[in-house]
C-alpha positions as CSV (number, residue, x, y, z in Angstrom):
1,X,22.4,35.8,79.8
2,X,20.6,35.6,76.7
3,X,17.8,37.5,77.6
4,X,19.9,40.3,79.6
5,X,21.8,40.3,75.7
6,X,18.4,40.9,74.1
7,X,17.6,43.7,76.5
8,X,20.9,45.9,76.1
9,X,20.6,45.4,72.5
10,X,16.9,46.9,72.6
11,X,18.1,49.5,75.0
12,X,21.1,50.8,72.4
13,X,18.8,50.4,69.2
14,X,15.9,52.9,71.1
15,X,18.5,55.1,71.9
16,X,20.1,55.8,68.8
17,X,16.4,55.7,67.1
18,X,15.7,58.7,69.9
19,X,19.4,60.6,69.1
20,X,17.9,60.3,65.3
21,X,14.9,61.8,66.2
22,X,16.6,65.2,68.2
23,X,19.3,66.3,65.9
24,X,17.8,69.4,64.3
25,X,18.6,70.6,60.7
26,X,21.6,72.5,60.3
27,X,21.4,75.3,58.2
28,X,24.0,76.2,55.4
29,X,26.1,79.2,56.9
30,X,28.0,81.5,54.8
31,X,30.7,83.2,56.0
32,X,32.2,86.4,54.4
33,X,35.8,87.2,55.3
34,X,37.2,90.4,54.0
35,X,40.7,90.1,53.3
36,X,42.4,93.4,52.8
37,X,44.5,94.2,50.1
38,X,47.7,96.2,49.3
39,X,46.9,98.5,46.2
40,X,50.0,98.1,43.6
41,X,50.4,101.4,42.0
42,X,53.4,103.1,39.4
43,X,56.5,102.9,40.3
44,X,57.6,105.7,42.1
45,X,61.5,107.8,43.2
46,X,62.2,109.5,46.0
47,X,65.4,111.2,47.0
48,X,66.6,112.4,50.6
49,X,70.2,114.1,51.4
50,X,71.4,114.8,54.9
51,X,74.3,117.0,54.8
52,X,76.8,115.8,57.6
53,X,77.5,119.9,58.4
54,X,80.2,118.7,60.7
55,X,78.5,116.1,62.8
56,X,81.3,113.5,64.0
57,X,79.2,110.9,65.2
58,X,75.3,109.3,64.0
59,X,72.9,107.0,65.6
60,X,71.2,105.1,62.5
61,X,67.9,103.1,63.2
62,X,66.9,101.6,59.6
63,X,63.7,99.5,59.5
64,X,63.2,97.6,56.3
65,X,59.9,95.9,56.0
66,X,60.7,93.9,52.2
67,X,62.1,94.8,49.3
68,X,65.9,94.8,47.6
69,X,68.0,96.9,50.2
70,X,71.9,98.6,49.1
71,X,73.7,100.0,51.6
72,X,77.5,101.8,50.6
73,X,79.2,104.3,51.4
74,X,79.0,108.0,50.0
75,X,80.6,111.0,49.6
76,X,82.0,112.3,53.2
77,X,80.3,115.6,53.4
78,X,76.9,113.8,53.0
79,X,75.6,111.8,56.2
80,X,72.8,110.4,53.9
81,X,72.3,110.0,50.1
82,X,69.5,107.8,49.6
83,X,67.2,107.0,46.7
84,X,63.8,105.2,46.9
85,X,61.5,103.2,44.7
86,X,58.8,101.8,45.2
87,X,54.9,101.0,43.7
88,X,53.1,101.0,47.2
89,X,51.9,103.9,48.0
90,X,51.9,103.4,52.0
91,X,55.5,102.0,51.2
92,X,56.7,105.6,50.8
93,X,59.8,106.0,53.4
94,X,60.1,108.3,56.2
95,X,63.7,110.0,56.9
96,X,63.8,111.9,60.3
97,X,66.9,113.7,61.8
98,X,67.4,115.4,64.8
99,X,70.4,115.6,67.3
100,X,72.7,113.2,65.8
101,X,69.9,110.7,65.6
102,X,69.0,109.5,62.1
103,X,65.9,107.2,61.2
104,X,64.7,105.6,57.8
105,X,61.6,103.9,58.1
106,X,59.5,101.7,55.5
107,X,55.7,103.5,55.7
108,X,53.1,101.5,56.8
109,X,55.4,98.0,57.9
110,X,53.4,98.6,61.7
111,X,50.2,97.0,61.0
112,X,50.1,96.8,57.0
113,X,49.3,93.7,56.0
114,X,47.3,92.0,52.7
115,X,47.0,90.5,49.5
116,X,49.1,92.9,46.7
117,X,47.2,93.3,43.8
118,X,49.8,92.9,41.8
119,X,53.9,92.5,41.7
120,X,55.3,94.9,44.9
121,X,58.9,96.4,44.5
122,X,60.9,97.9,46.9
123,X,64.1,98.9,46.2
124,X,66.2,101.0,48.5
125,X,69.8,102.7,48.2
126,X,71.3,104.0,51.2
127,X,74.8,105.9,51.0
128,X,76.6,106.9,53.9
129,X,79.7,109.3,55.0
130,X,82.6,107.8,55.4
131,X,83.9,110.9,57.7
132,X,81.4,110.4,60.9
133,X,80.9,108.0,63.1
134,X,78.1,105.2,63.2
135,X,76.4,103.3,65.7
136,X,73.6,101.5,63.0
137,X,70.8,99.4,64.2
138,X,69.3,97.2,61.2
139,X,66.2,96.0,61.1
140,X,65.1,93.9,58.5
141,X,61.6,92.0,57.4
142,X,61.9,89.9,54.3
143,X,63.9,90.8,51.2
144,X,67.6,90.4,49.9
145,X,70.1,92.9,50.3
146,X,74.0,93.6,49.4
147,X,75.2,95.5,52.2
148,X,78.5,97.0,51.9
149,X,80.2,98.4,54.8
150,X,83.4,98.7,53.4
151,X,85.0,102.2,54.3
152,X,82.2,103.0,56.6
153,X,83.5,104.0,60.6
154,X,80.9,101.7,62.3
155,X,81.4,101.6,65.9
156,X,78.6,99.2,66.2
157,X,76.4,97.1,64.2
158,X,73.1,95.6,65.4
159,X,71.3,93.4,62.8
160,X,67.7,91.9,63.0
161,X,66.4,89.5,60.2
162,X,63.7,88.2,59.7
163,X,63.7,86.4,56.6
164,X,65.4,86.3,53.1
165,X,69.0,86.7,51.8
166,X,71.7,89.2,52.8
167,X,74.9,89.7,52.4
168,X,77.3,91.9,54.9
169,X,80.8,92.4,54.2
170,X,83.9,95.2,55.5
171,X,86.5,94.5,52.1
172,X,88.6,96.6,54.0
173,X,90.3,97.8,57.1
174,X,89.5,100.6,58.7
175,X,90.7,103.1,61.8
176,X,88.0,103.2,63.7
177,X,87.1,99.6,65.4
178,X,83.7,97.8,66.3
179,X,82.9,97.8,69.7
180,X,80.0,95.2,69.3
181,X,78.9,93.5,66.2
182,X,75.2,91.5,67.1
183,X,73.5,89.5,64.5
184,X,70.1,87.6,65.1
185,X,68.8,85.6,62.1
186,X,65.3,83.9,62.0
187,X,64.7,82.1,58.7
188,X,67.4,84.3,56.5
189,X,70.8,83.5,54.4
190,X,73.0,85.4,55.9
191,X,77.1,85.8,55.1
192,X,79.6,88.3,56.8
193,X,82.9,88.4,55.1
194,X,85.8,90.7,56.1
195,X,84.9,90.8,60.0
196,X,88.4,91.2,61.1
197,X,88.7,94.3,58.6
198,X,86.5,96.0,62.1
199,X,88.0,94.4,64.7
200,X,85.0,93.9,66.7
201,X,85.9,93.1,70.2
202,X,82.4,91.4,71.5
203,X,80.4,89.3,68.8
204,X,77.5,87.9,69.7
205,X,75.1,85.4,66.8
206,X,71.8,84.0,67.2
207,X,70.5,81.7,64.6
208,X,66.9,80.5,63.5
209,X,66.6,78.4,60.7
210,X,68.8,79.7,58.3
211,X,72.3,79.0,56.7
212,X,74.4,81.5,58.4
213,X,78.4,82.3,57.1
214,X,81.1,84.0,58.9
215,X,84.1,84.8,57.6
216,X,86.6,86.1,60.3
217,X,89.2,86.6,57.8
218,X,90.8,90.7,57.5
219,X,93.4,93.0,59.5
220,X,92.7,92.0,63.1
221,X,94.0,95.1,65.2
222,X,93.0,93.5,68.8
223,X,91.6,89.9,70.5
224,X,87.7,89.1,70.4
225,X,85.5,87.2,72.0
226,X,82.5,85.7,70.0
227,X,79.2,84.1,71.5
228,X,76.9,82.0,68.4
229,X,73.9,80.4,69.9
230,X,73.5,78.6,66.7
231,X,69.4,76.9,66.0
232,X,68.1,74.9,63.0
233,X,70.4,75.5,60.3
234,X,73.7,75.4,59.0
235,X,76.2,77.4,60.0
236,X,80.0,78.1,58.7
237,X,82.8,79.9,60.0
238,X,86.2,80.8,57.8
239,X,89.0,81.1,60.5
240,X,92.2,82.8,59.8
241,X,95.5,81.2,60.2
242,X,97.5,84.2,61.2
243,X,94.8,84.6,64.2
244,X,94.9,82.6,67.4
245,X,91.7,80.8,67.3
246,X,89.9,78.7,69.7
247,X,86.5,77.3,69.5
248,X,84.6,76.0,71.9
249,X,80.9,74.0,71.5
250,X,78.5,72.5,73.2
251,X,74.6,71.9,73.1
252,X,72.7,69.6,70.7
253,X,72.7,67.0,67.6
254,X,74.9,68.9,65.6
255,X,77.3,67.6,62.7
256,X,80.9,69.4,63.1
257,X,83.3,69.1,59.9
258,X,86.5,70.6,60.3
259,X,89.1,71.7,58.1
260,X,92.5,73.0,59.3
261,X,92.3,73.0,63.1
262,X,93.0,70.5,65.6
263,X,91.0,68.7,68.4
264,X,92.8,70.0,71.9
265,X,90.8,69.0,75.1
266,X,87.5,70.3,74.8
267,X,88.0,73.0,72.1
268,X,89.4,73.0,68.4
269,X,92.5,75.5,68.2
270,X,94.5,76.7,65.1
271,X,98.4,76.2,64.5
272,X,98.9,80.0,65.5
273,X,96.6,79.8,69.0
274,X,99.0,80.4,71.7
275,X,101.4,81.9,70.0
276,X,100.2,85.0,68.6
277,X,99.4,88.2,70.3
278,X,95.5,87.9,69.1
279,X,93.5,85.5,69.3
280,X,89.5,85.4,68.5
281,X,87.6,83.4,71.2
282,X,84.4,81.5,69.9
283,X,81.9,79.9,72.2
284,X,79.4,78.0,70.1
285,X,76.1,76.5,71.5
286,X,74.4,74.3,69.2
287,X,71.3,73.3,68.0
288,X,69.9,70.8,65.2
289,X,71.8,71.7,62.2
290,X,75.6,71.3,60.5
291,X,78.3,72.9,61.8
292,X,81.2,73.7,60.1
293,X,84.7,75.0,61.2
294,X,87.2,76.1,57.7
295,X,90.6,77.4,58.3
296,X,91.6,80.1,55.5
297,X,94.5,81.7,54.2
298,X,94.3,85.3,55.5
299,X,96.0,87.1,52.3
């Protein structure tokens, strides 16, 4: 045994003496990367007016790469009043319209990427008419934004988010009604206040990893059904008393903290579900996050 010892022991030593011997020199190797950049230039205005000229109804497609975005509403004859500024040059927006189809775009957000020289702003105003209809279709990259429905005759509302802080809100009723109202957050602050001020009859909410607030509070004109697939997060809802509501949850390791409503079965209802004429159905599947379910004074 001893002498088997000695010859696997002289076996490993000459083989690691030969791996020695074979490993070549490595050379040093520099590699260049050239990272582009994003020139930062003077700040820049821009102004664009669409006159409505009678139009009743406008598809609106916005797409917001980063920036500060402000969206009210305007004086009725004017679809569009909007007002720019910026200090990128490829930033500069496009505004396109053509049978009742209206697009603002952020130049260069498709494939414009780098290092700024310097400190980028991107500040956008965006005034509607009251007087037409609007089917709007958001789509937003990074940024914060205020934006203010209130007044505006949205028949639906489609917003995409990628990530930052915005706030939605409808202060007041309006005639016309939301059809659909669709919200999908990735890694944003988002609140909605006011949503019963539209009346939208399908919701549908899917969260990332953001904090996301609803307020269902407002002038409810008809029933709803809402759908949150809530992710990694925190998520509120303010629930009207003067409003059936029912909530309904399911899905993973989620806190729930509620204020105001009562356990019944599988579902937490209001005081007034069942006994008022509308109620606003929410189906909530859950994912890692807090959840949490306020009943409000609807003044």
């Amino acid at each position: 045994m001893r002498s088997l010892s000695i010859l696997i022991t002289g076996l490993f030593l000459a083989t690691s003496s030969l791996a020695c011997c074979i490993v070549p020199n490595i050379p040093d190797i520099n590699i260049d990367i050239n990272i582009p950049t994003i020139e930062v230039g003077e700040m820049q205005t821009k102004r664009e007016e669409i006159p409505l000229s009678g139009a009743e109804f406008a598809t609106v497609n916005i797409l917001f790469g980063a920036g500060e975005l402000e969206i009210e509403a305007g004086e009725a004859d004017t679809l569009l009043a909007a007002r720019f500024r910026y200090n990128v040059e490829q930033w500069e927006p496009i505004v396109a319209y053509d049978d009742g189809v209206l697009t603002v775009e952020q130049g260069g957000v498709k494939g414009n990427w780098g290092i700024p020289t310097g400190n980028t702003r991107n500040d956008w105003n965006l005034k509607f008419s009251p007087a037409a209809l609007l089917e709007i279709d958001l789509d937003l990259g990074a940024g914060k934004g205020d934006l203010d429905f209130t007044g505006l005759q949205i028949t639906a509302l489609d917003v995409d988010a990628g990530a930052g802080n915005f706030n939605i809100h409808f202060d007041e009723p309006v005639k016309t009604k939301m059809e659909n109202l669709a919200l999908n957050a990735g890694a944003s602050k988002i609140e909605i206040t006011g949503i019963g001020n539209v009346s939208p009859e399908q919701v549908k909410v899917q969260g990332g990893v953001g904090d996301i607030t609803l307020d269902f509070t407002g002038d409810w004109a008809r029933s709803a059904d809402v759908q949150i697939t809530a992710g990694v997060g925190s998520l509120t809802l303010r629930l009207p008393d003067d409003v059936g509501i029912e909530v309904k949850t399911e899905g993973g390791l989620t806190n729930v903290d509620v204020e105001g409503l009562r356990r019944e079965g599988n579902a937490y209802v209001n005081d007034a579900f069942g006994d008022t004429e509308i109620e606003v159905r929410i189906a909530i599947t859950t994912g890692i996050g807090n959840l949490r379910l306020i009943e409000v004074a609807n003044d």
